[in-house]
C-alpha positions as CSV (number, residue, x, y, z in Angstrom):
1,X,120.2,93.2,110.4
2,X,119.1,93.4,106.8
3,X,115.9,95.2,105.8
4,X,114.1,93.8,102.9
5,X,111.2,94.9,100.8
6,X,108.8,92.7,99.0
7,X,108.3,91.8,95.9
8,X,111.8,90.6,95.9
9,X,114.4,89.7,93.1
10,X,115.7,86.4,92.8
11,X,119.4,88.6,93.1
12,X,118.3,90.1,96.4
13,X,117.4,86.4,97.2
14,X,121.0,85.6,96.8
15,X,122.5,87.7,98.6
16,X,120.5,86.2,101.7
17,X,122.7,83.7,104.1
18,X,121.4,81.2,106.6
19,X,121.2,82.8,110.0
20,X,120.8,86.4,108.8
21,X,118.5,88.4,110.7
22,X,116.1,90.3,108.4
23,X,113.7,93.1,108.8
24,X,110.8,92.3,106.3
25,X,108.7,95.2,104.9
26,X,106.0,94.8,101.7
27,X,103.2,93.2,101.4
28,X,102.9,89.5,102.3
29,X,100.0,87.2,101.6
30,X,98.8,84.8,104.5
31,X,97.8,81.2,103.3
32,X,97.6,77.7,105.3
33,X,96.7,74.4,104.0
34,X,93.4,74.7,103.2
35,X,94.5,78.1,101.4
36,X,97.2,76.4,99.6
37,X,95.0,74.0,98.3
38,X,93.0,76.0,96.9
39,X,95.6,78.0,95.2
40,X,96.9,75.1,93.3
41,X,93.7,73.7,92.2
42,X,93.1,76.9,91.0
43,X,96.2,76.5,89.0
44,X,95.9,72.9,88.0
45,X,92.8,74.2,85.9
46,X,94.7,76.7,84.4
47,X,92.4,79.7,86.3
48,X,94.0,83.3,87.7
49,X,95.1,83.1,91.0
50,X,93.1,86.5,93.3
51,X,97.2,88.2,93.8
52,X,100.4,88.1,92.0
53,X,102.8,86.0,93.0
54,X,105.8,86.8,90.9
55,X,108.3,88.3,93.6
56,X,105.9,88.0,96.5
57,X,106.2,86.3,100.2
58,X,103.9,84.2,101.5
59,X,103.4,83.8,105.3
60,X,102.0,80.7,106.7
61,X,100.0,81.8,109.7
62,X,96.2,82.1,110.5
63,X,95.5,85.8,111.5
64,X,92.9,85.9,114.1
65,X,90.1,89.1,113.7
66,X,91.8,92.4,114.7
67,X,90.6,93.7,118.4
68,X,88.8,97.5,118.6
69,X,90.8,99.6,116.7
70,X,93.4,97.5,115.8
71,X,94.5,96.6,112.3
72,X,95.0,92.7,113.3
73,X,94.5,90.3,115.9
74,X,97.7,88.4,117.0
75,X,99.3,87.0,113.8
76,X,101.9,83.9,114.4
77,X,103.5,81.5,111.8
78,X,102.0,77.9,111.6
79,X,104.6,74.7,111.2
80,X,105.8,74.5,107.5
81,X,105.6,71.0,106.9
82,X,102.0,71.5,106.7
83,X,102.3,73.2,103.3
84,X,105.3,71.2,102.2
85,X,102.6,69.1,98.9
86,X,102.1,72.5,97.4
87,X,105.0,75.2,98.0
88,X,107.6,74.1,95.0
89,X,104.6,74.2,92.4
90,X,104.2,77.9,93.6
91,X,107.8,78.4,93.8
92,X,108.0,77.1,90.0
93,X,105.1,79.6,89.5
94,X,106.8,82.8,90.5
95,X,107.1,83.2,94.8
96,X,110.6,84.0,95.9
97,X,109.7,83.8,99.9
98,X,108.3,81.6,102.4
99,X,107.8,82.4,105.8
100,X,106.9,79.9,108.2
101,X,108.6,77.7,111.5
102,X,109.8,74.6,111.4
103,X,111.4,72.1,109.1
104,X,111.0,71.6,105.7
105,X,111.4,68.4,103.8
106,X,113.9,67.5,101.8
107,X,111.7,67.7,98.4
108,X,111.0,71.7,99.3
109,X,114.9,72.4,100.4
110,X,115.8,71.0,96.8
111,X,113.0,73.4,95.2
112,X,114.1,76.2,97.0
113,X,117.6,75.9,95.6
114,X,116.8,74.8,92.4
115,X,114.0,78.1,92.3
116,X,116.6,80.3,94.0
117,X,114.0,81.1,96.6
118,X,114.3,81.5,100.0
119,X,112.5,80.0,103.4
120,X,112.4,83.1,106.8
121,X,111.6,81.6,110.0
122,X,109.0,83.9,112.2
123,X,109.6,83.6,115.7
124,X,106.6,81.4,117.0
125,X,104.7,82.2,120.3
126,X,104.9,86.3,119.5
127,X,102.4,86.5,117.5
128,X,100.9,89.7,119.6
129,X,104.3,91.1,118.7
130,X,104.1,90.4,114.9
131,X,100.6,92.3,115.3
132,X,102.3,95.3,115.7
133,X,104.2,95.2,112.2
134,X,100.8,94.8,110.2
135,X,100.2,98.2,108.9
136,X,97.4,97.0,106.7
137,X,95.3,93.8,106.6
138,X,92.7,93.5,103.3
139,X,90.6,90.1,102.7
140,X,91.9,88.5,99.2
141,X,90.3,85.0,98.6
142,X,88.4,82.3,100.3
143,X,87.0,84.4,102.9
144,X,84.6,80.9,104.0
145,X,88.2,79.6,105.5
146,X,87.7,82.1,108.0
147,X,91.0,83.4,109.1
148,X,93.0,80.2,107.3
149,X,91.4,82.8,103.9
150,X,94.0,84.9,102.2
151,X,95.1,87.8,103.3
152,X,97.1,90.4,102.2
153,X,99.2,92.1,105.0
154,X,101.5,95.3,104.5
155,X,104.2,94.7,107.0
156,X,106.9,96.7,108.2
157,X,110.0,95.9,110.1
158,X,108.8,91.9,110.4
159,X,111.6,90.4,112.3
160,X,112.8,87.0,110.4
161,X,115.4,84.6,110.3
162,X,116.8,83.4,107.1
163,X,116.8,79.8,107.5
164,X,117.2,78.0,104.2
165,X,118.3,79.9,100.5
């Protein structure tokens, strides 16, 4: 297994094959549709986006509100698909990994080669499990999306599949 640490390089990136097991550690923003939206509206009107994304990972999943003392509720990826209209503008604009499950379309495998990014696949149904890598979990943007908001996450150990690079 590989351990990784976020922000990444797009060098690191290479390195990465399809199949690899990695160990993801960093801080990783959450965002879903509604999030992503957002983001590159936000962009489209040439506005700051509220976190960096030069380097970073972004982690398609929902967190749900952390129990008594807890840092996070369970914490699962959503399908990638779902994302698949905005994710190469924000790979043009500086984010080096996706984490997600699922497929991606064709127009997103192109970008990710052409942006020498990379696309992790989360295990889906272990999301209570993923819980237990969150270390920290801070409020970024949109907080009226509820838990589809942004969300920055300091992760360590996140076990991931490289699926696509």
């Amino acid at each position: 297994m590989t351990a990784l640490r976020v922000p990444l390089t797009r060098a690191g990136i290479q390195a990465l094959r399809a199949g690899e097991q990695v160990l993801l550690s960093g801080v990783v923003y959450t965002a879903r549709d509604a999030a992503h939206k957002r983001l590159v509206e936000l962009l489209d009107a040439g506005k700051p986006l509220p976190f960096p994304l030069e380097g970073g990972a972004i982690f398609y999943a929902g967190p749900c509100p952390a129990p008594p003392g807890r840092v996070i509720g369970s914490v699962g990826p959503t399908t990638s698909g779902r994302m698949d209209a905005y994710s190469p503008r924000l790979m043009r604009e500086g984010f080096h990994i996706m984490i997600g499950k699922g497929p991606r379309s064709d127009a997103v495998r192109e970008a990710i080669r052409q942006s020498g990014c990379a696309y992790l696949s989360a295990i889906g149904g272990a999301a209570a499990l993923t819980a237990r890598c969150v270390v920290k979990n801070e409020l970024i943007a949109f907080g009226d999306l509820g838990t589809e908001a942004v969300y920055a996450l300091t992760v360590k150990g996140l076990p991931l599949i490289v699926t696509d690079v």
